[in-house]
VMD Tcl script that builds the backbone (N, CA, C; Angstrom):
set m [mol new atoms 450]
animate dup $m
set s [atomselect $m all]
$s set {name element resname resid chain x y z} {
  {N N UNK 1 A 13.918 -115.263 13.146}
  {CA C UNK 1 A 15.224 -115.748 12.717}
  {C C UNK 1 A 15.605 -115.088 11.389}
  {N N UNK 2 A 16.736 -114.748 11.154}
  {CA C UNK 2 A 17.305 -113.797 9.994}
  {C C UNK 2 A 17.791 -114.738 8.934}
  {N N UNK 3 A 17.538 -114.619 7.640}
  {CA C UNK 3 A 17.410 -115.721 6.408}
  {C C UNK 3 A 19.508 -114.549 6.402}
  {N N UNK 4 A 20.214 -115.785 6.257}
  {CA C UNK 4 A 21.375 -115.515 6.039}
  {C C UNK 4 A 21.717 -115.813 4.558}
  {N N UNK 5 A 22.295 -114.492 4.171}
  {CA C UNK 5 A 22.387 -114.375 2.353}
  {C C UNK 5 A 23.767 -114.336 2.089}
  {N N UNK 6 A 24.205 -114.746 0.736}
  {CA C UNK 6 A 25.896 -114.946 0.344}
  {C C UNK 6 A 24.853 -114.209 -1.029}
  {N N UNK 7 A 25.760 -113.158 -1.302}
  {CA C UNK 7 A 26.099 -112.406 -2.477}
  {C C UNK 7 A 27.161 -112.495 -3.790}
  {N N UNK 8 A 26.594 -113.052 -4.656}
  {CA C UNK 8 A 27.707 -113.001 -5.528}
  {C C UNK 8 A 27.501 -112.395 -6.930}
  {N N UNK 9 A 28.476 -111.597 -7.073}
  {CA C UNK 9 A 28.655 -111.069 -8.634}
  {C C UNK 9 A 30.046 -110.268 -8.830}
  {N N UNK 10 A 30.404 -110.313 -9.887}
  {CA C UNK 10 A 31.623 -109.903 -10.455}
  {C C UNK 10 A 32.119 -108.137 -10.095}
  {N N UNK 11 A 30.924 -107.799 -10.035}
  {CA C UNK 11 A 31.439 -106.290 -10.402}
  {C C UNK 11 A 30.765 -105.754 -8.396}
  {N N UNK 12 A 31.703 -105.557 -7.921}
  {CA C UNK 12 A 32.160 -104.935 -7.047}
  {C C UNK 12 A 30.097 -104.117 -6.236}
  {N N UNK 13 A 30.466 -102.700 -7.478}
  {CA C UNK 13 A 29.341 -102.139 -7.634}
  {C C UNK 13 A 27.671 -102.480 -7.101}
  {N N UNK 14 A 27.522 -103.645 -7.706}
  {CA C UNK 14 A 26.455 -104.586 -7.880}
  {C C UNK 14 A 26.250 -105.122 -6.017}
  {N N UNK 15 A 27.773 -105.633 -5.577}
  {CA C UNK 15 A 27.612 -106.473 -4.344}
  {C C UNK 15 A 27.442 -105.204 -2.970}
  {N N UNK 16 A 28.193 -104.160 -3.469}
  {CA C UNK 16 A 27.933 -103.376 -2.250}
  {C C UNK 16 A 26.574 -102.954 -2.592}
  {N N UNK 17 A 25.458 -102.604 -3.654}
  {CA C UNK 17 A 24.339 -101.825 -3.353}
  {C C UNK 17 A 22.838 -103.102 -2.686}
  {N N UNK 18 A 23.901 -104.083 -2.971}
  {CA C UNK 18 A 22.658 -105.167 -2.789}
  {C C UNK 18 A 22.640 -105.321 -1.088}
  {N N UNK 19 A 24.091 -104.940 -0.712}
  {CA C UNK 19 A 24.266 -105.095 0.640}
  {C C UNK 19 A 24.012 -103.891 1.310}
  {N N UNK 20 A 23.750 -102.947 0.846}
  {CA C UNK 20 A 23.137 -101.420 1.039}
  {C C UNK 20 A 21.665 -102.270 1.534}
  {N N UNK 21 A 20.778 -102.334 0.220}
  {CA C UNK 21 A 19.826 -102.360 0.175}
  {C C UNK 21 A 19.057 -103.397 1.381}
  {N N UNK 22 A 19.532 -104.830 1.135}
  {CA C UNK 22 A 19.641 -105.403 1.584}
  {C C UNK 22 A 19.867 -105.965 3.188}
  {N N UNK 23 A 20.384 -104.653 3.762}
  {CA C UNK 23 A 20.919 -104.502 5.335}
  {C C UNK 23 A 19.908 -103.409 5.932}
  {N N UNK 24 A 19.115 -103.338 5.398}
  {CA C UNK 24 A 17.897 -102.585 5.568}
  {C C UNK 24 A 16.899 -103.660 5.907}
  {N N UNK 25 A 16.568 -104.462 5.512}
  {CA C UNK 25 A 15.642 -105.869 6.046}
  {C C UNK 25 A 15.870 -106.424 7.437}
  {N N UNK 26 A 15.396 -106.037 8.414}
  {CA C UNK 26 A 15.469 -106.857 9.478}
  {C C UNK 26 A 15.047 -108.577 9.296}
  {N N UNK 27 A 14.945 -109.017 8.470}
  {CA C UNK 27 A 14.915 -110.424 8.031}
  {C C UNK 27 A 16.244 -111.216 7.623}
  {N N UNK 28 A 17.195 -110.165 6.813}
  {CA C UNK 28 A 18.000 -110.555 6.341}
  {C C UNK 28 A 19.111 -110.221 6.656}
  {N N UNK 29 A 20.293 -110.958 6.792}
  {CA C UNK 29 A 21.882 -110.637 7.199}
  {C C UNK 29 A 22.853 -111.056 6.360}
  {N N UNK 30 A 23.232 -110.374 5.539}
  {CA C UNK 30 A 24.606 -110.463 4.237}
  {C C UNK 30 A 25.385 -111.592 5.326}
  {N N UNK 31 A 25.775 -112.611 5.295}
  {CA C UNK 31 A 26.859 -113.260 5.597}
  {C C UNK 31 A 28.623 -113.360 4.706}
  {N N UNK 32 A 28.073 -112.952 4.081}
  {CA C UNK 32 A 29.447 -113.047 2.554}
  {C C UNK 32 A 29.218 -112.536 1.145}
  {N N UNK 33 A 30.380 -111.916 0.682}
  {CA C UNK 33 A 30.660 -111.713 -0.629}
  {C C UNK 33 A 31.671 -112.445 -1.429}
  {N N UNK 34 A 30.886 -113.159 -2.891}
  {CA C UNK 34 A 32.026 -113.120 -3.619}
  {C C UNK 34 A 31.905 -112.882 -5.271}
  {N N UNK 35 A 33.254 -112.819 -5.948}
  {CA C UNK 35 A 33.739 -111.864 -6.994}
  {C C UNK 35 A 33.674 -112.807 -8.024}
  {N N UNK 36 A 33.449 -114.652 -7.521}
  {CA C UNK 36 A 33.586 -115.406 -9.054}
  {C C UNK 36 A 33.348 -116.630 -7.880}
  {N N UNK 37 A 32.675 -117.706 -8.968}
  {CA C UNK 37 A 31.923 -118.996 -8.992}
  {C C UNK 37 A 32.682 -119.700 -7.677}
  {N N UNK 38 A 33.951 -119.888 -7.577}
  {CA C UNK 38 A 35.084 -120.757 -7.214}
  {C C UNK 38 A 34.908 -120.081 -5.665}
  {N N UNK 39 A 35.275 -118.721 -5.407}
  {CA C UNK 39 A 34.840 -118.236 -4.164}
  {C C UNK 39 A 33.427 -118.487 -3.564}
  {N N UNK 40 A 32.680 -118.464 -4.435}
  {CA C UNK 40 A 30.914 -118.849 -3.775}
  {C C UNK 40 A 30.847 -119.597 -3.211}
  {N N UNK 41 A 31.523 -121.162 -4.326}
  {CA C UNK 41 A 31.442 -122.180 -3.138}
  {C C UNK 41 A 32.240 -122.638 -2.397}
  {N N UNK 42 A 32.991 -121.959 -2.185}
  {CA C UNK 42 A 33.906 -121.847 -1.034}
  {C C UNK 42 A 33.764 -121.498 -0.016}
  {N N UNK 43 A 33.369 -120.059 -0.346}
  {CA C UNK 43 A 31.941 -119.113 0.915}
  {C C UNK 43 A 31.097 -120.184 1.515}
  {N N UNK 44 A 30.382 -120.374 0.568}
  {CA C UNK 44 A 28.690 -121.295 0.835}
  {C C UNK 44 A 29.654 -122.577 1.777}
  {N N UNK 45 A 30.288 -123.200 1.436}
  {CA C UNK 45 A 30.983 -124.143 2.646}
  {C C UNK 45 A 30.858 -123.660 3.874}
  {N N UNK 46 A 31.371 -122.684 3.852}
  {CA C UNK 46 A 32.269 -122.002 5.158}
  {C C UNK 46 A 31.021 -121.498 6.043}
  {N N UNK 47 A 30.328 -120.698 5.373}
  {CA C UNK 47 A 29.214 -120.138 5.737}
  {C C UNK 47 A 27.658 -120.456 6.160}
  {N N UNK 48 A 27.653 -121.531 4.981}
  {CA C UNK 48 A 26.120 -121.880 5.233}
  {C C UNK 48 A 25.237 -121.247 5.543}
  {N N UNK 49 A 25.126 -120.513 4.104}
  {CA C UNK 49 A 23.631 -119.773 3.994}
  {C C UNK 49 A 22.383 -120.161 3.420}
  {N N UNK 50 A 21.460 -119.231 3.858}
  {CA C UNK 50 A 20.444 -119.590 3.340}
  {C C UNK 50 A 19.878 -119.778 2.661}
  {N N UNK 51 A 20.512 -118.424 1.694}
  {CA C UNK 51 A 20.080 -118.314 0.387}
  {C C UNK 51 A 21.006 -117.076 -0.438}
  {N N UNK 52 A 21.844 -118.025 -1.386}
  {CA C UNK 52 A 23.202 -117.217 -2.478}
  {C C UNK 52 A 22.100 -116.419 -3.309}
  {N N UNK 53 A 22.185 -115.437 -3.452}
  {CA C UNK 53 A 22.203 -114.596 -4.817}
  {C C UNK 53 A 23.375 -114.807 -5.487}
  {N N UNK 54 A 23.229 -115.227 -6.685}
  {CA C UNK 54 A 24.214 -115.693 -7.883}
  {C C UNK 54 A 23.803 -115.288 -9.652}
  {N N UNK 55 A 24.799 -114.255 -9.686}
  {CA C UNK 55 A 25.175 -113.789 -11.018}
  {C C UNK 55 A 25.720 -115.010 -11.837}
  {N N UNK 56 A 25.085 -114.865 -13.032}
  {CA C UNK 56 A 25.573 -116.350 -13.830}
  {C C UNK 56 A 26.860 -116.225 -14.520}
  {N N UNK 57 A 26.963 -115.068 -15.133}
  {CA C UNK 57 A 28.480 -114.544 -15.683}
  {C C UNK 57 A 29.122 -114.579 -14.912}
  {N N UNK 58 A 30.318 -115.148 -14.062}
  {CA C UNK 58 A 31.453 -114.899 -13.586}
  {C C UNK 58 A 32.362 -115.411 -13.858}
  {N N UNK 59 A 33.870 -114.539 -13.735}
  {CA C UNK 59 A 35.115 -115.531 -14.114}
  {C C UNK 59 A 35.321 -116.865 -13.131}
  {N N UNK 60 A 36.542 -117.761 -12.990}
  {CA C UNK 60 A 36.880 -118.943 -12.380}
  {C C UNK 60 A 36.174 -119.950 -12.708}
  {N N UNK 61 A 34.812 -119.710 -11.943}
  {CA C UNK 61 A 33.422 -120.832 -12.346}
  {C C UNK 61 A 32.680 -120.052 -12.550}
  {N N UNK 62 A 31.895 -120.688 -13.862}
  {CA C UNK 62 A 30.585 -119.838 -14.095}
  {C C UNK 62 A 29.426 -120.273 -12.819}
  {N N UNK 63 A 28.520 -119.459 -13.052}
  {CA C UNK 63 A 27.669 -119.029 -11.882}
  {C C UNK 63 A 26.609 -120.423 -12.001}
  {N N UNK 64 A 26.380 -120.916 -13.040}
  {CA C UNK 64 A 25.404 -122.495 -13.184}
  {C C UNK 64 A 26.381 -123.860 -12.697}
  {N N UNK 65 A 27.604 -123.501 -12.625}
  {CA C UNK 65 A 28.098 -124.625 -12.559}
  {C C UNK 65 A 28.543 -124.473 -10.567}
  {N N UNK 66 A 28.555 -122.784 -10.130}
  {CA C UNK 66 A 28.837 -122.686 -8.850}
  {C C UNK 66 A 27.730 -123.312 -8.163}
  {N N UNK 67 A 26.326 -123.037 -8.879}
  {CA C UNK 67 A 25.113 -123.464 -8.354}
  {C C UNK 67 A 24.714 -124.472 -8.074}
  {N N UNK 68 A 25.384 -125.757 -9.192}
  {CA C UNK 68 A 25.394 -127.194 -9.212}
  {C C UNK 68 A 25.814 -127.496 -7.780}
  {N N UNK 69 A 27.722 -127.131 -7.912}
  {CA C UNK 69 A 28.186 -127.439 -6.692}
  {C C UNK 69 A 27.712 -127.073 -5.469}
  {N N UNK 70 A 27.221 -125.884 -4.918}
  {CA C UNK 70 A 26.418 -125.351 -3.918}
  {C C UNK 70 A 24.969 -126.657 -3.533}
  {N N UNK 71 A 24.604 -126.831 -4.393}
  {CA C UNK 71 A 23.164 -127.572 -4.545}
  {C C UNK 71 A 23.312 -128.957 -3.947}
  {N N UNK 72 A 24.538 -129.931 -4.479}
  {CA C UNK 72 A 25.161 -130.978 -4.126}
  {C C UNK 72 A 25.588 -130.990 -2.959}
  {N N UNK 73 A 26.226 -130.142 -2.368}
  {CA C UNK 73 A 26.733 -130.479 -1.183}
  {C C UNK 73 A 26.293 -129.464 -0.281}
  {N N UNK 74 A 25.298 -128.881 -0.652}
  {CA C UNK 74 A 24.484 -127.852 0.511}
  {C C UNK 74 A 23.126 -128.377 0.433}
  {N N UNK 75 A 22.580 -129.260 0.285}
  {CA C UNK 75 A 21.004 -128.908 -0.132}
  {C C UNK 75 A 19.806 -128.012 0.720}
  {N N UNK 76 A 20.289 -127.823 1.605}
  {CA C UNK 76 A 19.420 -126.473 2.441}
  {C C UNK 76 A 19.732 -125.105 2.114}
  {N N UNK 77 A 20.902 -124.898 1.363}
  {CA C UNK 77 A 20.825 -123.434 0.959}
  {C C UNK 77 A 20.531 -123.786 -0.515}
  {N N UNK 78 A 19.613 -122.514 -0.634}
  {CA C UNK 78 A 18.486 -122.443 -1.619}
  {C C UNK 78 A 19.841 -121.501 -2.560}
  {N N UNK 79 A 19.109 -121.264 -4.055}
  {CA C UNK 79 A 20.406 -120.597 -4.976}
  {C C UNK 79 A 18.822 -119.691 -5.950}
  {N N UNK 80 A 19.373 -118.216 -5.909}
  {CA C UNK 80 A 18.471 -117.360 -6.713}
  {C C UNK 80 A 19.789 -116.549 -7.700}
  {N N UNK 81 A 19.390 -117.243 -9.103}
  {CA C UNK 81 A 20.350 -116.361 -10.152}
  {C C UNK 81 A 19.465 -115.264 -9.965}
  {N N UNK 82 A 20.236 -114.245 -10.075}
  {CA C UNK 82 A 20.123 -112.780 -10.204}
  {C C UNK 82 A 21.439 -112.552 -11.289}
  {N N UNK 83 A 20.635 -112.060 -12.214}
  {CA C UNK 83 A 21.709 -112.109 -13.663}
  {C C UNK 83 A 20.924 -110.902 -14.642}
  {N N UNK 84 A 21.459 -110.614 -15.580}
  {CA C UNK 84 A 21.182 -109.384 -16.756}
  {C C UNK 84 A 21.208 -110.942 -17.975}
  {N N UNK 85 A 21.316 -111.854 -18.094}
  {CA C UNK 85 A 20.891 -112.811 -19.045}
  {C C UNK 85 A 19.358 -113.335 -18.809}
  {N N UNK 86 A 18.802 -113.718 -20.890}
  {CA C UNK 86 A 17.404 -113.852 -20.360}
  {C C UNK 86 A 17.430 -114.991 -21.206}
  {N N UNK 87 A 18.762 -115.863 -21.759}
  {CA C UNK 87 A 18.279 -116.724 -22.967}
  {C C UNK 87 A 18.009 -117.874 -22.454}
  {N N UNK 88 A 17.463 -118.960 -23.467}
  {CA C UNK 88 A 16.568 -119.813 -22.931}
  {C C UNK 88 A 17.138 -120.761 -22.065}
  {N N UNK 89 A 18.535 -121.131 -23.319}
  {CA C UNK 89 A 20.089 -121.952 -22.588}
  {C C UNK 89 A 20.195 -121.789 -20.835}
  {N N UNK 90 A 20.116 -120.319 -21.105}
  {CA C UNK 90 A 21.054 -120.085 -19.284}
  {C C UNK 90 A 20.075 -120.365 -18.638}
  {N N UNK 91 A 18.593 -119.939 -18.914}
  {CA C UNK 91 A 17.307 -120.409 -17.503}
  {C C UNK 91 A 17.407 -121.716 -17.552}
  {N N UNK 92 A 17.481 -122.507 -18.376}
  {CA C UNK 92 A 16.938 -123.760 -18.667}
  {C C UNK 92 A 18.253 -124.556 -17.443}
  {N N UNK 93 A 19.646 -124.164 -17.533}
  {CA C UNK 93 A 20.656 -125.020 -16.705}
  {C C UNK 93 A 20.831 -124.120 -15.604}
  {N N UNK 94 A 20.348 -122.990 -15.137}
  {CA C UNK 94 A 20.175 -122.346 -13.840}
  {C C UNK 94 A 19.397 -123.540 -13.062}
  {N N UNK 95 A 18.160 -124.020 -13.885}
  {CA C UNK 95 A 17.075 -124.405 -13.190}
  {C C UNK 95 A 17.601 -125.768 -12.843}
  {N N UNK 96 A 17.999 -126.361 -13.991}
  {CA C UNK 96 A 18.748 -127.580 -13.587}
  {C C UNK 96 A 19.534 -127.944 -13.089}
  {N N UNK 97 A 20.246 -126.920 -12.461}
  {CA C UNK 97 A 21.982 -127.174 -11.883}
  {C C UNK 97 A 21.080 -127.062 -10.198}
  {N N UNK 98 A 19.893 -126.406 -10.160}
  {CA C UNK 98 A 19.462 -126.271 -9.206}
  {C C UNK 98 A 18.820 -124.989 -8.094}
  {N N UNK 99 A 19.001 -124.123 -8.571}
  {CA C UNK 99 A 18.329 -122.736 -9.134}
  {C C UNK 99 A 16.925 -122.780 -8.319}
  {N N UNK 100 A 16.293 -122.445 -6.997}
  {CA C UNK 100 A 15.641 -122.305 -6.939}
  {C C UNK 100 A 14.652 -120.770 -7.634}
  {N N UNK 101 A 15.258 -120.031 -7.746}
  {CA C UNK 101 A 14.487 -118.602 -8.283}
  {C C UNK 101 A 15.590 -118.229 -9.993}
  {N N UNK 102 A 14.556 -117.332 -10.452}
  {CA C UNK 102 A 15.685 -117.068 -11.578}
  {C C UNK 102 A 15.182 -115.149 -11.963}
  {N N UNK 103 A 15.804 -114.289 -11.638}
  {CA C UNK 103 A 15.131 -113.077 -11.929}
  {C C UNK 103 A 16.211 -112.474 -12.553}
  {N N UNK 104 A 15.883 -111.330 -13.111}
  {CA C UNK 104 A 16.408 -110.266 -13.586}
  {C C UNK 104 A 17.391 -109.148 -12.936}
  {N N UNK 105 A 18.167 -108.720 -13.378}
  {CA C UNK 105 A 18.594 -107.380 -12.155}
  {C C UNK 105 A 18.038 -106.232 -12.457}
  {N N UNK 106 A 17.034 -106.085 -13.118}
  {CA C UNK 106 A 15.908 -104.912 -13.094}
  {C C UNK 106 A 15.056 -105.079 -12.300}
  {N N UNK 107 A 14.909 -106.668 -12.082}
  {CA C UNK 107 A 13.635 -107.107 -10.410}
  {C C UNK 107 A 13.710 -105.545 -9.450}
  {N N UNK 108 A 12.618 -105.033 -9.495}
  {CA C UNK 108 A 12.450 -104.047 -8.359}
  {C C UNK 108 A 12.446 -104.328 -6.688}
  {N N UNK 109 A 12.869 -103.619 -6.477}
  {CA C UNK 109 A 13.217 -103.737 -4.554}
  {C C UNK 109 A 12.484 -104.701 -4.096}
  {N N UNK 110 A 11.118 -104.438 -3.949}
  {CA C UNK 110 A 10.007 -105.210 -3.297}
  {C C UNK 110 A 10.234 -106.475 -3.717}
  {N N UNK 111 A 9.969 -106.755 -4.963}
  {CA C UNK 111 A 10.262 -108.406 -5.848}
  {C C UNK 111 A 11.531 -108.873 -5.199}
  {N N UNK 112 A 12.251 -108.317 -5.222}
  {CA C UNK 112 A 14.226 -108.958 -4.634}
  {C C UNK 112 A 13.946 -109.722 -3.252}
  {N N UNK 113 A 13.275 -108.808 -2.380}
  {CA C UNK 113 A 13.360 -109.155 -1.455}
  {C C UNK 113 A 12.246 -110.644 -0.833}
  {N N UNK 114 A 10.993 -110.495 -1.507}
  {CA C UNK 114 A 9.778 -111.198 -1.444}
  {C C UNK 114 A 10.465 -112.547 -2.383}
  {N N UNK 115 A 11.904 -112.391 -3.043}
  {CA C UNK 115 A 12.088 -113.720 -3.773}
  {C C UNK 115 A 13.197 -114.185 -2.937}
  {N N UNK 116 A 13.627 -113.369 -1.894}
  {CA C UNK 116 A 14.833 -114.067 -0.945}
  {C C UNK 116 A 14.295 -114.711 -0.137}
  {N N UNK 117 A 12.848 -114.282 0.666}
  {CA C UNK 117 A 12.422 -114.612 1.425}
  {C C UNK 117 A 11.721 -116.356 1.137}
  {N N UNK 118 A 10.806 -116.343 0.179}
  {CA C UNK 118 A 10.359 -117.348 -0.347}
  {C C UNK 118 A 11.354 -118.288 -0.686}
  {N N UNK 119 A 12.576 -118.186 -1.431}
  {CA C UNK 119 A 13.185 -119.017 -1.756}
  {C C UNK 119 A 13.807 -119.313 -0.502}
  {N N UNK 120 A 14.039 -118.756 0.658}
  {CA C UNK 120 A 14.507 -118.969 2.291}
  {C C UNK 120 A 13.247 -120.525 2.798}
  {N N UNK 121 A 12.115 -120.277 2.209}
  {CA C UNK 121 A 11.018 -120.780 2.707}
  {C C UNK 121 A 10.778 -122.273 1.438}
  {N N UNK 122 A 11.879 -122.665 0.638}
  {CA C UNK 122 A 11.775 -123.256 -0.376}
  {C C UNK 122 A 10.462 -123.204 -1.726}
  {N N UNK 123 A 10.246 -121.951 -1.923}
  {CA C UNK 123 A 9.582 -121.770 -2.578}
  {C C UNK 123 A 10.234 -120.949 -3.957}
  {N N UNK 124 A 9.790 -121.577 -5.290}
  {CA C UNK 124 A 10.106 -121.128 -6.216}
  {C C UNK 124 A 9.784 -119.676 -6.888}
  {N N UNK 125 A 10.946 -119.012 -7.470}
  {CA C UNK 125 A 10.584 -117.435 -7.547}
  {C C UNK 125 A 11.035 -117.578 -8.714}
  {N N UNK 126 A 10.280 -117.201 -10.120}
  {CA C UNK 126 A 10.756 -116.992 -11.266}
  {C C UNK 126 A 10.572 -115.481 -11.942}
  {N N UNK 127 A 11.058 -114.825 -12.524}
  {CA C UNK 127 A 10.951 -113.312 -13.064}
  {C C UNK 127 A 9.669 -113.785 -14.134}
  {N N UNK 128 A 8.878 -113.061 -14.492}
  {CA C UNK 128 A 7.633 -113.531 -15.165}
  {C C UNK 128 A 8.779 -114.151 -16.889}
  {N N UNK 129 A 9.322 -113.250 -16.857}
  {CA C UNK 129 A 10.115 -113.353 -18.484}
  {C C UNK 129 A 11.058 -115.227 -18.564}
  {N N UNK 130 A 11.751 -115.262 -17.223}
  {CA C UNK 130 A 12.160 -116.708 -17.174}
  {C C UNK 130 A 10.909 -117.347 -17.115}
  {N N UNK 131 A 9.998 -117.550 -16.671}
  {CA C UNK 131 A 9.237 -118.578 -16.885}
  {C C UNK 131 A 8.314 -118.439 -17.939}
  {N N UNK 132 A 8.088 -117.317 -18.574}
  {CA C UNK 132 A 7.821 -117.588 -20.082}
  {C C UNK 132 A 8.879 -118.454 -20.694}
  {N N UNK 133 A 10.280 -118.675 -20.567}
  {CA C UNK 133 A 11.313 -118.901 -21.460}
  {C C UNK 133 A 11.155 -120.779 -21.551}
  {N N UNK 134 A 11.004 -120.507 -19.571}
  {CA C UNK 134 A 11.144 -122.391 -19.681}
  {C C UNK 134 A 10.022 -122.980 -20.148}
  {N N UNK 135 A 8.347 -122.097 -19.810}
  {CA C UNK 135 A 7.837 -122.692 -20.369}
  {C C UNK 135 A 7.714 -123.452 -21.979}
  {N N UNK 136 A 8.361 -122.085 -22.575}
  {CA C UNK 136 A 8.335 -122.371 -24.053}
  {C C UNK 136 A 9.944 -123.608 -24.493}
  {N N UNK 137 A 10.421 -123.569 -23.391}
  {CA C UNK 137 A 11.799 -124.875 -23.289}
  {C C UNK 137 A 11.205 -126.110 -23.217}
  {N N UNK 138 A 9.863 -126.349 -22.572}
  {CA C UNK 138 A 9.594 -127.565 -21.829}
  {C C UNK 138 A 8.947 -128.047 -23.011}
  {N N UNK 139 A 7.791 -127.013 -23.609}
  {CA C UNK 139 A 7.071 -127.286 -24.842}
  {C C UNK 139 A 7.371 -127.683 -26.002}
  {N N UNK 140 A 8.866 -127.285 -26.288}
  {CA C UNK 140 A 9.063 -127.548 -27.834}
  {C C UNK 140 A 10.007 -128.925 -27.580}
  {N N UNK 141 A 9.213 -129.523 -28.392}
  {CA C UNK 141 A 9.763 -130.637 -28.709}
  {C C UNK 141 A 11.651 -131.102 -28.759}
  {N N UNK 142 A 12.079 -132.046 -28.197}
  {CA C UNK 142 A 13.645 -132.078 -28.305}
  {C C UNK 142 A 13.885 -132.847 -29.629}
  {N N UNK 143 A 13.229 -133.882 -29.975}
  {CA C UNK 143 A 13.189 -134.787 -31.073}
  {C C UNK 143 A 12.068 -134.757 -31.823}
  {N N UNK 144 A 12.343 -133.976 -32.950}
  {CA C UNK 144 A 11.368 -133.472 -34.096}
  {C C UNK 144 A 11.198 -134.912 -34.730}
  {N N UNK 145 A 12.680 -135.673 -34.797}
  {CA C UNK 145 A 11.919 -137.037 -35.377}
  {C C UNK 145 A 11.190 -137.955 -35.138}
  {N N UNK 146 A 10.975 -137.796 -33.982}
  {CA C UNK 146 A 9.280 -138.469 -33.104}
  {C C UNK 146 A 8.157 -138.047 -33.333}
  {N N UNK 147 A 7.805 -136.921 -33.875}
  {CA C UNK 147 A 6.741 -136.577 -34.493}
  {C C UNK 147 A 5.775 -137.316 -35.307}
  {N N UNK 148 A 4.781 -137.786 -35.394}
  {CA C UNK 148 A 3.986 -138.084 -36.479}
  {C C UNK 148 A 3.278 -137.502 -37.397}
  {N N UNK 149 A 3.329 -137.804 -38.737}
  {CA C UNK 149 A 2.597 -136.788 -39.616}
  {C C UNK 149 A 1.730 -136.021 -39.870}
  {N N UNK 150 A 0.785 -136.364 -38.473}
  {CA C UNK 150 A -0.419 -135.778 -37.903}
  {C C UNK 150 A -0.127 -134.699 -37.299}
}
mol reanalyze $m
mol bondsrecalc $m
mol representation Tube
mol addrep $m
């Protein structure tokens, strides 16, 4: 059975090479493209995929808040940011809006694909660098004034 993918990112460029690349997997079948947050989940309605690749920068809706909505009213399609952001902010509400994977767009071929698949299979895919980030999110303290002098 073919893990059905919705593509999203702003720049044109980005969506056709992923769908290049991507249409090369006998596993996988591009079902949709879109250009900003508001179309994704619009797509992801219509479509019901398996698993969005989602750029976090986009105009209309940003890409954490498309993810929320996707997450809420899809919960079988899985959501992998694929983004050029690495700060702690954006992993930390990727993950929370519901974000099963969080990688890089330097992720090499092999990794892209081994994180569509897994996250198809509900399994979590983090870029080694995001999960350094959350780890060090989870660790530091939110309320320094709970501390004891010890």
């Amino acid at each position: 059975m073919s893990i059905r993918v919705l593509v999203v990112d702003d720049h044109a460029v980005v969506r056709q090479g992923l769908r290049i690349f991507l249409d090369m997997d006998a596993d996988i079948t591009i079902v949709g493209e879109a250009a900003d947050g508001a179309a994704a989940v619009e797509l992801a309605r219509k479509l019901r995929p398996d698993v969005v690749l989602m750029d976090l920068l986009l105009p209309v809706m940003d890409g954490v808040t498309a993810t929320n909505s996707i997450r809420q009213e899809l919960p079988d399609t899985e959501v992998i940011a694929l983004t050029s952001v690495l700060e702690s902010a954006s992993v930390f509400r990727a993950v929370q809006a519901g974000a099963i994977g969080y990688l890089l767009k330097d992720t090499d071929a092999p990794r892209l694909l081994q994180a569509i698949k897994a996250a198809a299979a509900g399994q979590v895919q983090l870029s080694p660098e995001a999960a350094a980030v959350l780890v060090r999110e989870v660790r530091t303290p939110r309320n320094p004034q709970y501390l004891t002098e010890r």
